[in-house]
N, C-alpha and C positions, 0 to 999 in steps of 0.2 A: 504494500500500500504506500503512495505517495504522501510523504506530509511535505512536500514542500524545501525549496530553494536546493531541488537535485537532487532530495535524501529519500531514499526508501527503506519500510518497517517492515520485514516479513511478520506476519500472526498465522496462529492457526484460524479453520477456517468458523470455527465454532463464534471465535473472539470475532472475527472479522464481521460476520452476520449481526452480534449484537450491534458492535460498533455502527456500522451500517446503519442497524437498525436504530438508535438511538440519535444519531444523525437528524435521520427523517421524520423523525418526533420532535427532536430541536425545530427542526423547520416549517413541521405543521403548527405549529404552538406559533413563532413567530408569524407566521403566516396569518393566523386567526386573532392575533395584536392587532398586526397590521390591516386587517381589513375591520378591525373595532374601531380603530384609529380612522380609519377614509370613512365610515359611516359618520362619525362625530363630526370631522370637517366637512364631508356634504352636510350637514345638519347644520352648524354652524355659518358655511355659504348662503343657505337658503335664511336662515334669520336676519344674516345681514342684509342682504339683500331685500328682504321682505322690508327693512327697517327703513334702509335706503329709498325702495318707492312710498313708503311712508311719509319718508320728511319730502323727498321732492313735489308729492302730491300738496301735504299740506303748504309748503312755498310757494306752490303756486293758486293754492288758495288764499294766499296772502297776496300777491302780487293781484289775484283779479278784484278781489275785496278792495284794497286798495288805490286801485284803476276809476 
């Protein structure tokens, strides 16, 4: 197995499967972070957003009141 900068680890293949397999658990876990995380920011965008046609609407209900 490769760990990097030219070095290679021989394992048996018993260790190697855990490893492996341990790996792709690390990455499903990160993975399902990360897709917490873009839900919260798409949530967050739409607030903003929502908030921003908020005050634009009311400034322009100021600006026609005003007129």
């Amino acid at each position: 197995m490769s760990v990097g900068a030219n070095f290679v680890v021989e394992m048996d293949v018993s260790y190697a499967i855990n490893y492996i397999d341990e790996r792709i658990k690390e990455f499903e876990d990160l993975r399902s972070k990360l897709d917490a995380q873009s839900a919260d920011i798409a949530k967050r965008i739409t607030d903003i957003d929502n908030f921003l046609l908020y005050i634009s609407a009311a400034i322009r209900q100021q600006q026609q009141a005003g007129q």
